[in-house]
Steps between C-alpha positions, in 0.01 A plus 500: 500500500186708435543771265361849622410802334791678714736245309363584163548905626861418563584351176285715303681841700164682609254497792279261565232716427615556121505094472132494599391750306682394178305082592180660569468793195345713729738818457706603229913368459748630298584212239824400589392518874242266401755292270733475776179377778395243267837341405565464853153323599621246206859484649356455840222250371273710787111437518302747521298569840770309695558092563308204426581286827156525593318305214164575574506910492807481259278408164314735310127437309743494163614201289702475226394299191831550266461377110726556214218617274114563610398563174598154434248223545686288682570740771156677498362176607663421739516876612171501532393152648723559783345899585160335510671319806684754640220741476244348673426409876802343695554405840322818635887629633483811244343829528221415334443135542819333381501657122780585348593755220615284194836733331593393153826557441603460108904438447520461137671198520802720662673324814640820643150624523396191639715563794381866530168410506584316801681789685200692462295229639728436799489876593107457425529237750296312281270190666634260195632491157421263194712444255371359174682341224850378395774630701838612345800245493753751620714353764559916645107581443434233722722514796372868481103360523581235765650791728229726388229279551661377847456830634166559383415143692686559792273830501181299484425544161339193277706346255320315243610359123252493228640333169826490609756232661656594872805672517795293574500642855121501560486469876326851500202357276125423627426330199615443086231401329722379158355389188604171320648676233719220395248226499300757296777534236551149497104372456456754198828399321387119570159612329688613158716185495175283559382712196802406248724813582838431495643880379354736801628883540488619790407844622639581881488799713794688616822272615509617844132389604409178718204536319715455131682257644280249637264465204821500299615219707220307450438554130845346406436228792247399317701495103738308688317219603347477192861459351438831310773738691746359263312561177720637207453824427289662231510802288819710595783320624340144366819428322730534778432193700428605820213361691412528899488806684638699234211428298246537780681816586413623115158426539427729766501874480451671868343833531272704713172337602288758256324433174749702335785207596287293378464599147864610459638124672265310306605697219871397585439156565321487113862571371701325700265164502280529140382132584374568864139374484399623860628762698386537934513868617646616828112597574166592387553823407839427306291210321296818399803646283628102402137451317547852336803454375434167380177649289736786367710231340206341335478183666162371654463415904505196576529373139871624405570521859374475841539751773475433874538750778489537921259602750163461408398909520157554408539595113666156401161303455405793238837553295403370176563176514496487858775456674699165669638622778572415861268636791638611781239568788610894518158656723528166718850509557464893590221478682639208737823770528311741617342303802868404587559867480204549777562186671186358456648193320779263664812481322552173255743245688872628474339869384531369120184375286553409113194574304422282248511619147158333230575482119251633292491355115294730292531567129816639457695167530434210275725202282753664240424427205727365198 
């Protein structure tokens, strides 16, 4: 049943009229008038300016572009590949020749924002919504996105993935463009153990990340079919016998994805493993803090020990040495999301794509020596 603004009235206890002043701003509220208003509009799940049955007048000029950081690379890309899509000329539908107005919303990483963001959008009535990057692995987060998103798709509202894997439930998707973060991990940890590298730390991102977990995944696919998942373990614990997952569980130190996690990880994985000779970071930027920290402990990159990171973003190539990483197509991969957000590009077969992922060997990597 279509919510109305009478309903909202009801549960808030006021008028009508005090509802649609407190949605539009246009006349002052008292604050716990205004309190009361908005909690029930979020009870209610209401949409502003009425139902969405009627697809074509129900979407708005706006679309959401939601990333966990913009001042991160990685997002800022994409981001931005994707507005230079959504900005321009569409199908001639909109007010002014199909355009749309590109909002980017910034979540800090946090999934309850995540799913406020997309409140505000649904009230926006927004025309689509891109979401970029990993998704959290939180089995209540995402029953709460699948019935979020649902109802911004049943409302005509784009859905489209950018970085990330489809929800379990993803029947209210246009499109997930996801990278191939595993076969990524798994190239550039087959790269070291081409090199010689048998002792590689490992720098992840936070736990709860598809992102973290897929590169993970293939990182330690790749030590184990190079027999090397089972390697004793050095430095601490090297007396105690234990080999397997316990030991590739030592060597790897998760963290934020910031430079900052980087350094203090790396730092971590120095005392825990004193005879690592190569150590892969999470992504570029934590490479970043890896290298420093390596330099601050007086060893030489890629002599003493070789550092590898993720992602390709535009300072690798001139990090002294420059840095092996993986690229990930980031402005293609937004810019194709954004014409799936306009719906001047047919979905991929099934609404999933996986985007390749292209090692890059620069200077940072080479043999260990000794």
């Amino acid at each position: 049943m279509t919510v109305t603004l009478a309903d909202v009235a009801a549960r808030a206890r006021v008028s009508p009229a005090t509802v649609s002043r407190v949605l539009n701003g246009n006349y002052p509220v008292a604050a716990s008038t205004r309190e009361r208003v908005l909690r029930a509009v979020d009870d209610l799940d209401y949409v502003l300016n009425g139902p969405a049955s009627s697809l074509a007048a129900a979407t708005s000029d706006l679309v959401g572009i939601l990333v966990n950081d913009i001042a991160d690379p990685f997002f800022g890309i994409m981001a931005g590949a994707a507005q230079t899509q959504i900005g321009g000329p569409g199908d001639g539908s909109g007010r002014a020749g199909g355009e749309k107005l590109a909002v980017i919303c910034n979540t800090g990483g946090s999934p309850e924002r995540e799913l406020t963001y997309l409140t505000l959008l649904q009230r926006q009535r927004a025309a689509a919504v891109v979401l970029t990057g990993g998704a959290v692995e939180n089995p209540a987060h995402q029953a709460a996105m699948s019935a979020k998103l649902t109802k911004l798709a049943d409302a005509g509202t784009r859905i489209v993935f950018c970085g990330r894997p489809p929800l379990p439930d993803g029947d209210a998707l246009v499109a997930a463009l996801a990278f191939d973060n595993r076969g990524g991990g798994r190239r550039l940890t087959e790269h070291l153990i081409s090199l010689g590298h048998r002792r590689i730390g490992y720098v992840a991102g936070p736990p709860e990340r598809t992102t973290t977990r897929h590169r993970l995944e293939g990182h330690r696919e790749a030590l184990r079919a190079a027999g090397l998942a089972d390697e004793p373990a050095g430095g601490e614990g090297a007396d105690s016998g234990e080999t397997g997952s316990g030991d590739q569980d030592r060597l790897t130190v998760h963290g934020p994805y910031d430079r900052r996690s980087g350094y203090e990880a790396t730092l971590e994985l120095l005392r825990r493993a004193p005879d690592v000779t190569a150590i892969v970071a999470a992504n570029d930027t934590v490479a970043l803090g890896a290298c420093a920290a390596v330099r601050d402990q007086g060893m030489r990159i890629p002599q003493d020990i070789s550092v590898a990171g993720f992602d390709d973003l535009p300072f690798s190539v001139d990090a002294v040495p420059a840095l092996t990483t993986v690229r990930l197509p980031l402005f293609e991969a937004g810019a194709r999301a954004g014409r799936l957000a306009m719906g001047k590009e047919s979905p991929p077969p099934g609404g999933i794509a996986t985007i390749a992922a292209e090692l890059m060997i620069r200077g940072s990597t080479a043999a260990p020596r000794g």
